[in-house]
VEXDREN-2710 file (C-alpha; in Angstrom, 1 decimal):
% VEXDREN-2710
k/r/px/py/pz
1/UNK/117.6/88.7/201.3
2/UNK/118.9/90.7/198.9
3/UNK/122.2/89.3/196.8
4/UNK/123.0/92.6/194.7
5/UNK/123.3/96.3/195.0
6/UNK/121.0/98.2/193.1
7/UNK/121.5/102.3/193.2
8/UNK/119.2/104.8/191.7
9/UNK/119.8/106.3/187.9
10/UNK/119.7/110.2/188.0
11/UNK/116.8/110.9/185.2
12/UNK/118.0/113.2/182.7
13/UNK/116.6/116.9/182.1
14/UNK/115.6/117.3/179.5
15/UNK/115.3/113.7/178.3
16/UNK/116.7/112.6/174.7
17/UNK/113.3/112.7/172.4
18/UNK/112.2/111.2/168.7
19/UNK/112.0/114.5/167.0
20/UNK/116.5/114.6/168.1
21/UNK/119.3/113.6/166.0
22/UNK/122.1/111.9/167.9
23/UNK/125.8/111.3/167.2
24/UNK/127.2/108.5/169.0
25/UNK/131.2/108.1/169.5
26/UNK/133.4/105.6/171.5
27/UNK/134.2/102.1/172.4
28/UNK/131.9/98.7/171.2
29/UNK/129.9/99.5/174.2
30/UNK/128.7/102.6/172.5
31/UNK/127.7/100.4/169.3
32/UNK/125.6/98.4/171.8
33/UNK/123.6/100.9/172.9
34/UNK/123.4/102.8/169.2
35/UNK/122.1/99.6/167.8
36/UNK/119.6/99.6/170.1
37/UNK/118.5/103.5/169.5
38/UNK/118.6/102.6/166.0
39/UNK/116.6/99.8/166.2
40/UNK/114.2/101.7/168.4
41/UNK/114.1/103.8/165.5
42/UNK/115.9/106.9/166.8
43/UNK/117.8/108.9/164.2
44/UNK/121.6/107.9/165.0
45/UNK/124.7/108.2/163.0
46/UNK/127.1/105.4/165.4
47/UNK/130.8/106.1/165.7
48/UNK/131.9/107.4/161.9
49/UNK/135.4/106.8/162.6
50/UNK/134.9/103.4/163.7
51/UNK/135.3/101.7/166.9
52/UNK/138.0/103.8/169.0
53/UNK/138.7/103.7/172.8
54/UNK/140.7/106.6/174.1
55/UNK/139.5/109.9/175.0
56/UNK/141.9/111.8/172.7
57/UNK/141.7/109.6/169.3
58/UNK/137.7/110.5/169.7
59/UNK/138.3/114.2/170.1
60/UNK/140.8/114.0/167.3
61/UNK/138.3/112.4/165.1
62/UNK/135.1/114.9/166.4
63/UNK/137.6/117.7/165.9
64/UNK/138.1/116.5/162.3
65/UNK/134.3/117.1/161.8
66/UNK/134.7/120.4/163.5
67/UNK/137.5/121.2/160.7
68/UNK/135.5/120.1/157.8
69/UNK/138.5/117.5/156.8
70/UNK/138.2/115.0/154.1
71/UNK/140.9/112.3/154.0
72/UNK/143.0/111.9/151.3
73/UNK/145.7/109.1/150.4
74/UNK/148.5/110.6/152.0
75/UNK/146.5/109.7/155.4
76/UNK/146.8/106.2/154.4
77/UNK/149.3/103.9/154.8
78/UNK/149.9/100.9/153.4
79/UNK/149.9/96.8/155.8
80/UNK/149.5/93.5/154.7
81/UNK/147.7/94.4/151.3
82/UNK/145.4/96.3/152.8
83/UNK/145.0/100.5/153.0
84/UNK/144.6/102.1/156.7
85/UNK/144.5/105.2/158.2
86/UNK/145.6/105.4/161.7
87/UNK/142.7/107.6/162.7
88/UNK/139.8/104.6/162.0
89/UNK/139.4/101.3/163.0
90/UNK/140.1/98.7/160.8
91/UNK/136.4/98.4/159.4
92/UNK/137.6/100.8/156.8
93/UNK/140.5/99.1/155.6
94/UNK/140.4/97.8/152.1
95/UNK/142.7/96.6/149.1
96/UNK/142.9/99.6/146.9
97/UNK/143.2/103.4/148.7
98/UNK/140.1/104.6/146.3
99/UNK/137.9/102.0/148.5
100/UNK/139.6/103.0/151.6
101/UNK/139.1/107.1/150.8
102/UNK/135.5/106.6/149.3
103/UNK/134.1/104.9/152.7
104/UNK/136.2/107.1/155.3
105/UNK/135.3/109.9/153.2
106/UNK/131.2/109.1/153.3
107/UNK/130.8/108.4/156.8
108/UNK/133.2/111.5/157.5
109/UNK/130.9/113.9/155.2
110/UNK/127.9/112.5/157.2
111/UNK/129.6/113.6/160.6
112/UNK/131.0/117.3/159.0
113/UNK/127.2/117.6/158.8
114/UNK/125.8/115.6/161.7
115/UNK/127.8/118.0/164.4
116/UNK/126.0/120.7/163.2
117/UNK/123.0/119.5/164.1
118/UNK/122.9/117.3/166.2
119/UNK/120.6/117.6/170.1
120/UNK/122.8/115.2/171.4
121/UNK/127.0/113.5/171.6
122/UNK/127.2/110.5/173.3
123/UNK/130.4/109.7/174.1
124/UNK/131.4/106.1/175.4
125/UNK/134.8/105.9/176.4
126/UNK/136.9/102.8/176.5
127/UNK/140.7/103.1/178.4
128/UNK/142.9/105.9/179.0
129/UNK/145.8/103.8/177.4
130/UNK/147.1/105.1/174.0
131/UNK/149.1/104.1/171.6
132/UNK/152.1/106.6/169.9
133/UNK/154.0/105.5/166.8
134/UNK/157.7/105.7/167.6
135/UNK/158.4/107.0/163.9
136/UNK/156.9/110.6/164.4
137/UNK/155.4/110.6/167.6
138/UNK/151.4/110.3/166.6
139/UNK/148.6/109.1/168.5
140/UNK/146.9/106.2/166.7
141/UNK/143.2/105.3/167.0
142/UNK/144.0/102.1/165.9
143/UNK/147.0/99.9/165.5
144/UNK/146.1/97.7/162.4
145/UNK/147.9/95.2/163.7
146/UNK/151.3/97.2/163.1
147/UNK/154.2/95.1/165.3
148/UNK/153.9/96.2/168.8
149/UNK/157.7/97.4/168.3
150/UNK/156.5/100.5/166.3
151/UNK/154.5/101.6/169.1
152/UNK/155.0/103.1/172.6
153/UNK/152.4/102.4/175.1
154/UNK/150.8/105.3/177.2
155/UNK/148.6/106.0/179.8
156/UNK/147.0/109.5/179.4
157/UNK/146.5/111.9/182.4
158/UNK/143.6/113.2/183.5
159/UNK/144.9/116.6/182.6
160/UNK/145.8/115.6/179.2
161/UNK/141.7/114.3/178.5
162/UNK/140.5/117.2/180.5
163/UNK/142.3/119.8/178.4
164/UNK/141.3/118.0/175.2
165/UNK/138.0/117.5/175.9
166/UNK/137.4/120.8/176.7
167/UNK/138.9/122.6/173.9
168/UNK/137.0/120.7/171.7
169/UNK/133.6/121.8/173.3
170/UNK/134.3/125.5/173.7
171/UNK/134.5/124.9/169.8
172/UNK/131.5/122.9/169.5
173/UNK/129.5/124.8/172.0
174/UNK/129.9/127.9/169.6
175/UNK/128.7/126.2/166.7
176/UNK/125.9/123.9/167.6
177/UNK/124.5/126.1/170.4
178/UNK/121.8/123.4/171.3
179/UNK/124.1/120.3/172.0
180/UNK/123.9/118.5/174.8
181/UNK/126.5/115.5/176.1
182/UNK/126.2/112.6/177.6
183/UNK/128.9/110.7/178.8
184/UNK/129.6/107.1/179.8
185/UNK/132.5/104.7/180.6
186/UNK/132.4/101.7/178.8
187/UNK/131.8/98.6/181.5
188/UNK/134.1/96.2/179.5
189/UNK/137.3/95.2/181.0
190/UNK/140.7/95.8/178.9
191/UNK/142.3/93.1/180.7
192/UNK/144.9/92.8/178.3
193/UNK/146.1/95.6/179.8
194/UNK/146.1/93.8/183.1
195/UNK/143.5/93.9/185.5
196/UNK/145.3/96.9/188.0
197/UNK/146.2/98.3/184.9
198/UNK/142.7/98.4/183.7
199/UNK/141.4/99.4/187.0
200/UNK/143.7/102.8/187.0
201/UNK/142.4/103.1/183.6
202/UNK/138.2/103.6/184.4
203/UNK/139.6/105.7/187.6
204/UNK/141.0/108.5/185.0
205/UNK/138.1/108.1/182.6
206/UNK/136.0/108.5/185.1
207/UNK/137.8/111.4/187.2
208/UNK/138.2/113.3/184.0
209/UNK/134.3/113.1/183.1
210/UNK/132.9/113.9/186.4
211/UNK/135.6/116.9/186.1
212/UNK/134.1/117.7/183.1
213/UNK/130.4/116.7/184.1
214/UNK/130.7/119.3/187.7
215/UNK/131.9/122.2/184.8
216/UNK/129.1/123.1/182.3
217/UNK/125.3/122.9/182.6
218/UNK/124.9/120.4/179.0
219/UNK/126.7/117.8/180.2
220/UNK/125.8/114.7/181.4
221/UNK/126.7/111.0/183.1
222/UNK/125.2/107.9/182.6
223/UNK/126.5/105.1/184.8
224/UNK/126.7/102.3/182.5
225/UNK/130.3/101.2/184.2
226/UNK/128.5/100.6/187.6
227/UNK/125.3/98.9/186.3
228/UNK/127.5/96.3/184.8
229/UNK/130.3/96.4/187.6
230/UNK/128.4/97.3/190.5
231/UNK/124.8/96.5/190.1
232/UNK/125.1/93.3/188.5
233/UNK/128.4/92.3/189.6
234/UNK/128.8/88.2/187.9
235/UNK/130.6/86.6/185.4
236/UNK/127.1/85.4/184.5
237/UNK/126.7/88.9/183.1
238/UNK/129.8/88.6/180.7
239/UNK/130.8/87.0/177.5
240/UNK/132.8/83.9/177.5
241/UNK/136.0/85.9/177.3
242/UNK/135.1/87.4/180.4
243/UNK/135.7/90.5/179.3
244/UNK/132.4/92.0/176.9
245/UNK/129.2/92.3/178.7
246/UNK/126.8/89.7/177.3
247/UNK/123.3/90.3/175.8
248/UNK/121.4/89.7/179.1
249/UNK/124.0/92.7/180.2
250/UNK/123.3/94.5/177.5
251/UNK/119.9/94.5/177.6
252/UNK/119.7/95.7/181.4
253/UNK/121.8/98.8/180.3
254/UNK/119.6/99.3/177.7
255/UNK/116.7/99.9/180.2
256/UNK/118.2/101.5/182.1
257/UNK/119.1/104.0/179.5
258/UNK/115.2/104.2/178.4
259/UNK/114.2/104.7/181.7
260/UNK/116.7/107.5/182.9
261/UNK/117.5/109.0/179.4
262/UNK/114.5/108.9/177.1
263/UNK/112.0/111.8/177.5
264/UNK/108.8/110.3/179.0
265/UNK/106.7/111.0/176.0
266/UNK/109.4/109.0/173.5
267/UNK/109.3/106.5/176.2
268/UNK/105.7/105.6/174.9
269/UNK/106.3/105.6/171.2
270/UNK/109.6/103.7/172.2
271/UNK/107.3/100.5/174.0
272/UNK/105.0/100.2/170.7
273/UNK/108.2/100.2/168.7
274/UNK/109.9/97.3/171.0
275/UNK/106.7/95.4/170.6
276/UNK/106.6/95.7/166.7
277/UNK/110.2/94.3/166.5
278/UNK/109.6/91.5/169.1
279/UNK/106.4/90.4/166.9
280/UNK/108.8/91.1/163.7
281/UNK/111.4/88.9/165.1
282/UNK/108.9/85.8/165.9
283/UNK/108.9/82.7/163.7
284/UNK/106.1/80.5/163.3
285/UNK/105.3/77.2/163.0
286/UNK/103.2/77.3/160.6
287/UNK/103.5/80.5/158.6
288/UNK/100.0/79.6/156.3
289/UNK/98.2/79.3/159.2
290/UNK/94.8/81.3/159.6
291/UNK/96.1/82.2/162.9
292/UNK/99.5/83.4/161.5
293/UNK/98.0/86.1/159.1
294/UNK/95.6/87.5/161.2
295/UNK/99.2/88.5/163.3
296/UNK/100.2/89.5/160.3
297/UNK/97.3/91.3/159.3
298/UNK/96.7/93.0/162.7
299/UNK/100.6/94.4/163.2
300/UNK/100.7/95.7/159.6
301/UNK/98.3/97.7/160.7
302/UNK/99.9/98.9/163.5
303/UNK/103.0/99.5/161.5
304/UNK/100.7/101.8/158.5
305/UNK/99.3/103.5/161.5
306/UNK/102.4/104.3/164.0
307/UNK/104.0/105.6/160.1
308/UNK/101.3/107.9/159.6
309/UNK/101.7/109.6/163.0
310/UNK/105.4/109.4/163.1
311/UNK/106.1/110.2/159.5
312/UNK/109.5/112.1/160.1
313/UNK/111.1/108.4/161.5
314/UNK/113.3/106.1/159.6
315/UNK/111.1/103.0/159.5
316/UNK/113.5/101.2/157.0
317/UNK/111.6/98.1/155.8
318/UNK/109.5/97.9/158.9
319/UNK/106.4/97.8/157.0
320/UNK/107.5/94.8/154.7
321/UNK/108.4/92.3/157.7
322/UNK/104.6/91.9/157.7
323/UNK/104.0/91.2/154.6
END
C-alpha cells in the first residue's frame, strides 16, 4: 500500500557542475539548500542582501548588482539604536552606519562581481505579499520591525513579477551570456499571512515562474514546493511552528536536488565529499584509541588526495578536521 505520492523530478540539461560558480537569492529555504552546496563544496555566494521573500525586493537587489551600486548612509535609516537599510534583512544592521555600510557594501561588491560570472542564479522565492512604506511609497525588503502602521500591505500580481523579472534578465542575459536560472518556490508556509492568504500567494509565484519558465530556453524549475507539500505531505516533515520544513525535510530536498540538478560526473565527486563530512562530523569514544587514528589517518588521506585532484575547490579547513 502506498501512503504518499511520489512524482518524477525533470533532470536538468545541462546539469549544475564543480568547475560553476553559483549565486543563490531568495527566502531561508534558499539558505538551506546554499548551505548544503557549500558544504558540498560548491562555489556559492548565498543571498548577499540577506534573507528576502518577494519577487520584486530580489530583482531590486540583483538589479543593484547589475547597476554597480554601492550603499551609502543616506540608504540607511536610523531604529531602535541600530542602522538599516530597507533593501537588507536585518543581519546587516548594526550600531554605528560605518559597520552597517562596510558589511552591505562587502557582500554587495562580491555580488557586482559574482553576476558577471556566474553559470548559474538560483532564485527561491518566498510570498507575493509586499510591504510599501506609507511615507514615500517604497517597496521594502524588510521591515526592521518598523510599526506595522508605516506600512501598507500588498499582494503583487502576476504581471507586476512577470514584468520585473523579465526586465531584469533581458539586462542580465546581455551581460553574462552564459547564465542559466533556476527557479524554485520556497515550501514554507507564511501562515501569518493566513493560510488562504498564503495559498493565493505560492499560486502567483508559481504562475509567474512557469510564465517565465515556458519563455526562454535558460530557464529552469525545480519543484521544491511540491516535494515538501505534495510528496511528503505531514506535519512530521515540519518544524514545531509548523511552518519551516525540518531537517529530515530538508534533507529529502537536498537529494532530490543532487539527483535532478547536479551533472552526473559532480554527482560522484559530490558522494566522496558527503562521506568526508559525515566521517568529519563523528565523535568518538575514545579519541586516543589505535582504532581512532587509523580513521584519522586513512581519511586524511583521502582529503590530501581528493585536494590534489580538485585543486580549484574551496576546501576551507577540511584537511585539519583530521588532524
Amino acid at each position: 500500500m502506498q501512503f504518499h505520492l511520489s512524482f518524477p523530478v525533470p533532470t536538468l540539461s545541462p546539469g549544475i557542475q564543480y568547475d560553476q560558480e553559483l549565486l543563490l537569492m531568495g527566502s531561508c529555504f534558499a539558505e538551506e539548500i546554499g548551505e548544503k552546496l557549500a558544504e558540498h563544496r560548491f562555489n556559492t555566494l548565498i543571498n548577499p542582501h540577506g534573507i528576502l521573500y518577494n519577487p520584486l525586493s530580489i530583482t531590486q537587489a540583483l538589479t543593484s548588482y547589475l547597476d554597480g551600486k554601492i550603499y551609502t548612509e543616506e540608504d540607511l535609516f536610523q531604529h531602535q539604536d541600530a542602522w538599516n537599510s530597507w533593501d537588507h534583512h536585518s543581519r546587516f544592521s548594526d550600531l554605528s552606519p560605518e559597520a552597517t555600510l562596510a558589511h552591505i557594501n562587502t557582500m554587495q561588491t562580491a555580488a557586482i562581481a559574482a553576476i558577471e560570472r556566474a553559470d548559474w542564479l538560483i532564485l527561491t522565492l518566498g510570498s507575493a505579499h509586499t510591504y510599501v512604506r506609507k511615507e514615500n511609497n517604497r517597496l521594502v525588503g524588510n521591515c526592521h520591525k518598523v510599526p506595522a502602521t508605516h506600512f501598507y500591505k500588498r499582494l503583487l500580481t502576476v504581471d507586476e513579477i512577470v514584468t520585473a523579472l523579465d526586465n531584469f534578465m533581458h539586462r542580465l542575459f546581455f551581460r553574462n551570456r552564459k547564465i542559466n536560472i533556476l527557479f524554485t518556490v520556497s515550501p514554507v508556509r507564511y501562515v501569518r499571512d493566513g493560510v488562504v492568504e498564503n495559498n493565493l500567494s505560492k499560486a502567483i509565484l508559481l504562475q509567474s515562474v512557469h510564465h517565465l519558465v515556458n519563455k526562454f530556453n535558460r530557464l529552469f524549475y525545480f519543484p521544491a514546493y511540491e516535494l515538501v507539500i505534495d510528496d511528503l505531505r505531514d506535519y512530521r516533515f515540519y518544524k514545531e511552528d509548523l511552518v519551516h520544513p525540518n531537517e529530515l525535510a530538508v534533507n529529502y530536498v537536498w537529494e532530490q536536488v543532487v539527483k535532478a540538478c547536479i551533472s552526473p560526473e559532480s554527482q560522484e565527486l559530490l558522494h566522496h565529499i558527503a562521506a568526508i563530512n559525515r566521517a568529519a562530523s563523528h565523535r568518538p569514544f575514545n579519541p586516543e584509541s589505535p582504532q581512532h587514528q587509523q580513521f584519522l589517518h586513512t581519511y586524511a588521506a583521502k582529503v590530501k588526495e581528493l585536494m590534489a585532484r580538485h585543486p580549484e575547490l574551496n576546501w576551507g579547513d577540511m584537511a585539519s578536521r583530521f588532524v
